[in-house]
C-alpha positions in Angstrom: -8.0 12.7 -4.9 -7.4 9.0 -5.7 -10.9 7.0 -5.7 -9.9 3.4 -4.8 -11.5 -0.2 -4.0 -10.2 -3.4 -2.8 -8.5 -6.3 -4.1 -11.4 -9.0 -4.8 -9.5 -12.3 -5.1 -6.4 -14.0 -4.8 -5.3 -13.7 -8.2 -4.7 -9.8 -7.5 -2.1 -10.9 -5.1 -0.2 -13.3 -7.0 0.0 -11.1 -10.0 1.3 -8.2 -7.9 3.6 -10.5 -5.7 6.9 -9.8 -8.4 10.3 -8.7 -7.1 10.0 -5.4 -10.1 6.7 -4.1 -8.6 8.5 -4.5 -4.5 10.0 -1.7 -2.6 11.1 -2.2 0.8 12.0 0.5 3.3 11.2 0.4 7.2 9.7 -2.2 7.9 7.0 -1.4 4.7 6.4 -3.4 1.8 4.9 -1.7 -1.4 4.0 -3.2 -4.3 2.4 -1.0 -7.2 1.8 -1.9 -10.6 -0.4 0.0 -12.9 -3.6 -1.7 -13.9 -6.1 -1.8 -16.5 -9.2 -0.9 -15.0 -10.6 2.9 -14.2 -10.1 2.5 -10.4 -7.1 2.1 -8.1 -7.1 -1.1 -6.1 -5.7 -1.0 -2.7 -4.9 -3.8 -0.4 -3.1 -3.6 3.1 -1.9 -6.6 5.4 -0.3 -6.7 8.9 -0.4 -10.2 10.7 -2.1 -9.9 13.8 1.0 -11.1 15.8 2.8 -8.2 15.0 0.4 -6.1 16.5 -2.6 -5.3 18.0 -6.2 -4.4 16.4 -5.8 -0.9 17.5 -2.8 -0.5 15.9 -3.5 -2.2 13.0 -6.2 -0.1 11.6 -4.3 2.7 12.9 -1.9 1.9 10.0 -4.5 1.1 7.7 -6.4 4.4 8.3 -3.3 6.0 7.3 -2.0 3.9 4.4 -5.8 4.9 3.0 -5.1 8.8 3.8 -1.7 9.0 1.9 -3.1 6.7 -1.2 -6.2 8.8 -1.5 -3.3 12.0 -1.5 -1.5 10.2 -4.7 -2.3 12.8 -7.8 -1.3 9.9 -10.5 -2.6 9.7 -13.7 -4.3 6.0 -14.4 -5.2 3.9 -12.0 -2.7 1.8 -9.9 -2.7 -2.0 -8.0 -0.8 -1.1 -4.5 -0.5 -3.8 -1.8 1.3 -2.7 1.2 2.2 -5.4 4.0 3.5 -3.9 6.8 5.8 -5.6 10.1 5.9 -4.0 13.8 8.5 -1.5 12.9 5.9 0.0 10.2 3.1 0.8 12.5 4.4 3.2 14.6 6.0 5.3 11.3 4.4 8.3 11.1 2.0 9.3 8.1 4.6 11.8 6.4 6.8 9.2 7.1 4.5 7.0 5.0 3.8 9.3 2.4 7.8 9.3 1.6 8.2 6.0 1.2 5.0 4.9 -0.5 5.8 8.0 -3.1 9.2 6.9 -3.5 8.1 4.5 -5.4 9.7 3.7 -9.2 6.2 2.7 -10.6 4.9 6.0 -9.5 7.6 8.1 -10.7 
């Protein structure tokens, strides 16, 4: 089980931001780099006019489940923004995508 914390300023973002460390699929955006430190970061976003609060932290209950499931060596920098279409994917659906990832390969 993946221990993980969140991203603490805006610099995390920026630095993760790159077209290399982007993988778009349904509606999902990952970004995953690996970083330095002993603990994975995890940041996820989904605008409020996409949809609800209920459903937003729906999805971000999830997002947590299925990084806490990664069994990577290191630790990694995953932000995930999500659109309408990504919150009613299911969490194997989820899974697939997020561990589809090149970085985590």
């Amino acid at each position: 089980m993946v221990s993980f914390t969140t991203f603490k300023n805006k610099k995390h973002f920026l630095d993760l931001r790159k077209e290399e460390n982007c993988l778009t699929e349904k509606g999902l955006r990952v970004y995953i780099d690996k970083n330095s430190g002993s603990k994975t970061r995890l940041a996820v976003s989904i605008s409020k006019t996409e949809a609800n609060s209920v459903k937003r932290n729906k999805f971000r209950r999830k997002i947590k489940e299925v990084v806490r499931g990664i069994e990577k060596e290191g630790a990694y920098d995953i932000y995930i923004v999500g659109i309408r279409k990504a919150t009613i994917l299911s969490f194997s659906e989820l899974n697939e995508i997020i561990r589809s990832h090149p970085k985590l390969s």
